[in-house]
C-alpha positions in Angstrom: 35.3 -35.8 -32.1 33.4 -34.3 -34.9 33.1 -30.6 -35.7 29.5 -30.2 -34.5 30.3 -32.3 -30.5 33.3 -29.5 -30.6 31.0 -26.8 -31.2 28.8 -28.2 -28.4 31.6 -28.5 -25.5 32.7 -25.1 -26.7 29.5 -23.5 -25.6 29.3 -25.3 -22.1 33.2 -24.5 -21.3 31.8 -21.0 -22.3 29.2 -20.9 -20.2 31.7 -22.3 -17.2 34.1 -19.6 -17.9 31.5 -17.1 -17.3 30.5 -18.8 -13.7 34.6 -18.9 -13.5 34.4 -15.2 -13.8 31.9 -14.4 -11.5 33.6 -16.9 -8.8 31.0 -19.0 -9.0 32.3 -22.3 -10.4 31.4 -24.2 -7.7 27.9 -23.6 -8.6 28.2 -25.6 -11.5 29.8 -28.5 -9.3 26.2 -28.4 -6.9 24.4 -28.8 -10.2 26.4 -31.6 -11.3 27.3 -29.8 -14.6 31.5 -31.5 -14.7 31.8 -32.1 -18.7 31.5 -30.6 -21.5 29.9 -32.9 -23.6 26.5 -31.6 -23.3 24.6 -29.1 -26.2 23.9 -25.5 -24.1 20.6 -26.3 -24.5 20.5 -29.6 -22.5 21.7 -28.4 -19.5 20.4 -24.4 -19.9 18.0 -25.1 -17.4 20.8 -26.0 -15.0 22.7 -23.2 -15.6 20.1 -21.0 -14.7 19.5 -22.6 -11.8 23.1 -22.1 -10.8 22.8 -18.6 -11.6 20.5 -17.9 -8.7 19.4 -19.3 -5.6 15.8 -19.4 -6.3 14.3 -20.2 -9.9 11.1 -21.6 -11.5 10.3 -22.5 -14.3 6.4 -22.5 -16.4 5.3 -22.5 -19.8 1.9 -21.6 -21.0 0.9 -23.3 -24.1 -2.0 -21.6 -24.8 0.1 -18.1 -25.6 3.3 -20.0 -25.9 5.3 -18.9 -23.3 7.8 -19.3 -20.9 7.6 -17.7 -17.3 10.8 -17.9 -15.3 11.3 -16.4 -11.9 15.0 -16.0 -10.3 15.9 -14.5 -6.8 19.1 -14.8 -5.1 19.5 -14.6 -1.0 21.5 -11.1 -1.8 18.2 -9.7 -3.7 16.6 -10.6 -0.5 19.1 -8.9 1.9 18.8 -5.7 0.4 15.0 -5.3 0.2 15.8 -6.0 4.1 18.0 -4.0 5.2 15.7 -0.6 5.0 13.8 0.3 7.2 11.3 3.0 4.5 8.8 1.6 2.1 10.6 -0.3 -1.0 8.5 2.1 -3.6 10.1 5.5 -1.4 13.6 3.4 -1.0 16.1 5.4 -3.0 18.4 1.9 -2.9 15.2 0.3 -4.5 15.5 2.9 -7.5 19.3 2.0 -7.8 18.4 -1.5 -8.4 15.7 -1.2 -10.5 18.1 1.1 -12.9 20.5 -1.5 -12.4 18.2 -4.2 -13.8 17.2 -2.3 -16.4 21.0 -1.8 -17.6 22.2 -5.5 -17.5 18.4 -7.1 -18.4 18.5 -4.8 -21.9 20.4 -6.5 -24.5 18.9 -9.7 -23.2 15.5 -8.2 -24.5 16.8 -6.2 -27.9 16.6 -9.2 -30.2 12.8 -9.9 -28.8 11.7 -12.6 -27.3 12.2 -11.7 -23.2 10.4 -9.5 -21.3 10.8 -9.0 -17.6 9.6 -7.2 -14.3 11.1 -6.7 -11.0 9.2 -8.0 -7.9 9.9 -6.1 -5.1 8.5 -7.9 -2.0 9.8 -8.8 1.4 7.0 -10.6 3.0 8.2 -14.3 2.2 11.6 -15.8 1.3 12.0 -15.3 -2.4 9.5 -13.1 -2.3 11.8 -10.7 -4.0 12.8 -11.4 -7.8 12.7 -11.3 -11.6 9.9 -12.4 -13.7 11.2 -13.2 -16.9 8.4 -13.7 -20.0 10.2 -15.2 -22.8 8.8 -16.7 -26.2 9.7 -18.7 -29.4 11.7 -15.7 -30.6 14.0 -15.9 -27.4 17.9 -16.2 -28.4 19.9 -14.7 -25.3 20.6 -17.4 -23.3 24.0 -16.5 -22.7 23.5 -13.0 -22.1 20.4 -13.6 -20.1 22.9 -16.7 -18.0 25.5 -13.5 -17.4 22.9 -10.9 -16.4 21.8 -13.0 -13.9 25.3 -13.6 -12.4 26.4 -9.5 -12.5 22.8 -8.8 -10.8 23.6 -11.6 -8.2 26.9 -10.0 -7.7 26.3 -6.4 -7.8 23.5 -7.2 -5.0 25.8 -8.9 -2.6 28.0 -6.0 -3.3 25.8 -2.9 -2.1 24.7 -5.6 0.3 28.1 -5.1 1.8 28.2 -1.3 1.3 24.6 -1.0 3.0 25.9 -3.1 6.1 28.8 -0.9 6.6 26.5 2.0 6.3 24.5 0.8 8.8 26.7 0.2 11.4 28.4 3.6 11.1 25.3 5.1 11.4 24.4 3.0 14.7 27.7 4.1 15.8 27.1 7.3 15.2 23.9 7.3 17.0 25.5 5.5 20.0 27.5 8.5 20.1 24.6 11.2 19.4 22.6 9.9 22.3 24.5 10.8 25.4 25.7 14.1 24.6 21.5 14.6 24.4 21.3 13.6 27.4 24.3 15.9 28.8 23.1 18.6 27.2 
């Protein structure tokens, strides 16, 4: 094996440690990524569709640029679990500052620009538009981004439900002493 096919497996067993990391190796395995033979950029675009459960993927050629879109199923769940308008939801606001933390180094070097979609009309409807152009050269922090937000959304995800139920229990409680009263 030559020093350049080392250099190339090195990158892809990088990129699985990171799913490793974020317990989600067996992503990998449902996109059929099992060696590490392949250049990073062969199989990028399967990484990124491991990273999430929704992606899509355009170019423009006129402007020359790429238009991504990601959204996981946790994304989803927490746009749904309120019951107040997502642009008055204070858990809205928390995501959005999260996104803007973990979406900012991806951006520093140029070449990425993104926007949060905050929908809950249609499945996926919810997501990240991601702009990039020639002068793109995050991949891996853009790959790793995308697994802490799909992680830190199943975790509030979580939080919220518990939340909710002690609040429906507390209202189960609330409502007959109304009544005694």
């Amino acid at each position: 094996m030559d020093y350049e096919s080392i250099c190339c497996s090195l990158q892809t067993v990088r990129a699985a440690r990171m799913f490793y990391e974020y317990g989600k190796l067996d992503r990998l395995l449902e996109q059929n990524i099992t060696n590490s033979e392949y250049d990073l950029y062969e199989i990028y675009y399967d990484l990124l569709y491991a990273a999430c459960d929704y992606a899509s993927f355009g170019y423009n050629e006129n402007f020359e640029r790429g238009h991504w879109y990601f959204s996981f199923r946790s994304m989803m769940q927490y746009g749904s679990l309120h019951s107040m308008k997502l642009s008055e939801n204070p858990y809205i606001r928390n995501a959005e500052r999260m996104l803007s933390t973990e979406l900012y180094e991806c951006g520093c070097d140029g070449g990425m620009g993104w926007s949060y979609q905050k929908k809950i009309s249609s499945e996926w409807s919810s997501g990240l538009i991601v702009e990039t152009d020639e002068y793109f050269s995050s991949e891996y922090r853009l790959l790793e981004a995308l697994l802490a937000i799909d992680e830190w959304y199943a975790d509030e995800v979580q939080k919220l439900e518990i939340l909710l139920k002690k609040e429906q229990a507390l209202a189960k409680r609330y409502v007959p002493e109304l009544e005694a009263a």
